[in-house]
Residue frames as qw, qx, qy, qz and C-alpha x, y, z in Angstrom:
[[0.175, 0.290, -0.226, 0.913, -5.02, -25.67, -12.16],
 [0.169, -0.507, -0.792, 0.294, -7.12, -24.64, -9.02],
 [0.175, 0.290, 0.096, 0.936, -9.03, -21.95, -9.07],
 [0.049, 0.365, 0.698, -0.613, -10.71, -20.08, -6.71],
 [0.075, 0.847, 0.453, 0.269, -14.83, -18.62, -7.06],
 [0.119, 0.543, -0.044, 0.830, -14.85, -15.00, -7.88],
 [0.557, -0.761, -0.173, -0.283, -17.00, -14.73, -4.49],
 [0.580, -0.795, -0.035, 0.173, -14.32, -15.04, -2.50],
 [0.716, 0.370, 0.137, 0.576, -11.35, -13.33, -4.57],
 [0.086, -0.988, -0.096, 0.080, -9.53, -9.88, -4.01],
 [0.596, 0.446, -0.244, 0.622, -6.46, -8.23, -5.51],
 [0.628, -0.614, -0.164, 0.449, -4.48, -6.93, -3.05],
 [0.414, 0.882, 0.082, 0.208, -3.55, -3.41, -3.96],
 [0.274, 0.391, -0.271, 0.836, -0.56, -0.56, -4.09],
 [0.326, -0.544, 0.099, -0.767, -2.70, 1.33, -1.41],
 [0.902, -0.357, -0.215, -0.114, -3.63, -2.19, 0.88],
 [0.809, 0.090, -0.287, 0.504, 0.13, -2.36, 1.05],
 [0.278, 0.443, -0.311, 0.794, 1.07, 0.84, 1.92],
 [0.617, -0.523, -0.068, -0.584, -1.72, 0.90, 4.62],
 [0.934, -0.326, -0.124, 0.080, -0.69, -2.44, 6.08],
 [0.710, 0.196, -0.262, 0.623, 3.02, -1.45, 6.19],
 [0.128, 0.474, -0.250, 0.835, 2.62, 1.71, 7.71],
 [0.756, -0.475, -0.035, -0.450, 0.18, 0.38, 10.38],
 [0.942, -0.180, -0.223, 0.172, 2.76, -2.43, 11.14],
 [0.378, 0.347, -0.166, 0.842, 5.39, 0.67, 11.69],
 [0.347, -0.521, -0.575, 0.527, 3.08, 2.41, 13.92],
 [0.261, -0.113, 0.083, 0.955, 2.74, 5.42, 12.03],
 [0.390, 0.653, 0.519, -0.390, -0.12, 7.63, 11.26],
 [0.565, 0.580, 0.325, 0.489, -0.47, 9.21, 7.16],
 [0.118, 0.956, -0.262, 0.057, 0.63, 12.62, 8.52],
 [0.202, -0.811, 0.496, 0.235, 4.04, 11.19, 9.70],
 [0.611, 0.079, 0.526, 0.586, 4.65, 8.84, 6.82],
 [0.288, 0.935, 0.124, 0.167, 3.22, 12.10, 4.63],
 [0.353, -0.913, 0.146, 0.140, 6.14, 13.92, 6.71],
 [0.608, -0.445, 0.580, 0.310, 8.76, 11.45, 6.17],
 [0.665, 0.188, 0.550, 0.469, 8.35, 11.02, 2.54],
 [0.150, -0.128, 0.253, 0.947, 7.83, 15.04, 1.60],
 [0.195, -0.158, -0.632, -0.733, 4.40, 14.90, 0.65],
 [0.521, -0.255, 0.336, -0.742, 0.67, 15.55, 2.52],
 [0.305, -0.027, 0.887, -0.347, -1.16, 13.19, 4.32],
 [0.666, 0.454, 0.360, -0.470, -3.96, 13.34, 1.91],
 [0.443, 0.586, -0.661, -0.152, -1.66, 12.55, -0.89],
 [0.008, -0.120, 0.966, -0.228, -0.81, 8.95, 1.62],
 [0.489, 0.350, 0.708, -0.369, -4.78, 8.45, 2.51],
 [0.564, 0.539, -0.238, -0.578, -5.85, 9.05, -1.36],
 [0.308, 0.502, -0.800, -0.112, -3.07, 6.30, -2.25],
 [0.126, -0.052, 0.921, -0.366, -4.23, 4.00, 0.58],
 [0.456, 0.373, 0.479, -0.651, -8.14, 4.41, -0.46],
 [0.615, 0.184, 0.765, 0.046, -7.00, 3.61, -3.75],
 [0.393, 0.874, 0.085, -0.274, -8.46, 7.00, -5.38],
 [0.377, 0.832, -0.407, 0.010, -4.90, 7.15, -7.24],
 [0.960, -0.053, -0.010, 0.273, -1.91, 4.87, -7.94],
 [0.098, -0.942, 0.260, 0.189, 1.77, 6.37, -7.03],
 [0.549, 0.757, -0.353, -0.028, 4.33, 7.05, -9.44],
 [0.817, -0.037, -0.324, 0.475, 7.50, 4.84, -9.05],
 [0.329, 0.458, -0.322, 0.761, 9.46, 7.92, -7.27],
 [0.473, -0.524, 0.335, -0.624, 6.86, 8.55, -4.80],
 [0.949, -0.181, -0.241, -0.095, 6.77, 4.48, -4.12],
 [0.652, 0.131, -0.467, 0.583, 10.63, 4.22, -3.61],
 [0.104, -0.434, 0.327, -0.833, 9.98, 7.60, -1.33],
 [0.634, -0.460, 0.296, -0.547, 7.50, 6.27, 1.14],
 [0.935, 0.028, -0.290, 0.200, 9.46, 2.51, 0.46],
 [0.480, 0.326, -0.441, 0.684, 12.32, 4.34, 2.29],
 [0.228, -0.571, 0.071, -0.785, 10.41, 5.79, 4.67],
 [0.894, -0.290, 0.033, -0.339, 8.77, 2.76, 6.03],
 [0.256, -0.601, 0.757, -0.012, 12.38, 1.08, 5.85],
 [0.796, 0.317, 0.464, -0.226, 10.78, -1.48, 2.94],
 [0.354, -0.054, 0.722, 0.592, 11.48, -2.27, -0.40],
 [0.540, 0.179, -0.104, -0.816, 9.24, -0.59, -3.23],
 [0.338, -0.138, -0.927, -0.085, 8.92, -4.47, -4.31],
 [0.091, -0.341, -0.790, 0.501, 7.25, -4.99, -0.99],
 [0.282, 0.478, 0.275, -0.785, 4.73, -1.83, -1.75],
 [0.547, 0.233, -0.337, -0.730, 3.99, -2.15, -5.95],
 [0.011, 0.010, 0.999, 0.033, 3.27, -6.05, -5.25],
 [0.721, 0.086, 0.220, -0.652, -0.39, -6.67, -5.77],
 [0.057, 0.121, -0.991, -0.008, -1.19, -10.18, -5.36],
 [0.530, -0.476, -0.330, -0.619, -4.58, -11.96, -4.92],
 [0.119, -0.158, 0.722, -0.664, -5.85, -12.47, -1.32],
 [0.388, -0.513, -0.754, -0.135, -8.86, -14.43, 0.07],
 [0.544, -0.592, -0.226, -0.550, -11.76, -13.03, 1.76],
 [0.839, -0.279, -0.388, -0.261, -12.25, -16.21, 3.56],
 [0.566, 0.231, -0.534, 0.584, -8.55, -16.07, 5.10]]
């Protein structure tokens, strides 16, 4: 099995996703905040990591962005080096 050094390792979070999806949508955290019912500091909290969101609010801003929650609770590892 290969395995990479811890130096160049990173999980790839709930909050990396929801950041990269709504950036690839064009949207800023007030209007995905807007679109899913809930404040923009509630979307930048989520996206910074400070807090993980509940399945209901995942499927809510997974509809918003026109995703699957799949696509948002995935956390996968990622290289640095990439």
């Amino acid at each position: 099995m290969h395995q990479m050094s811890e130096r160049g390792k990173q999980m790839r979070t709930v909050g990396d996703n929801i950041r990269s999806l709504r950036n690839a949508k064009g949207m800023t955290q007030t209007e995905l905040g807007k679109k899913c019912g809930m404040a923009d500091s509630q979307v930048g909290a989520y996206e910074r990591n400070e807090c993980v969101p509940r399945k209901r609010n995942i499927e809510r801003i997974a509809v918003a962005l026109g995703v699957s929650a799949k696509d948002i609770a995935k956390e996968e590892n990622k290289n640095e080096d990439d």
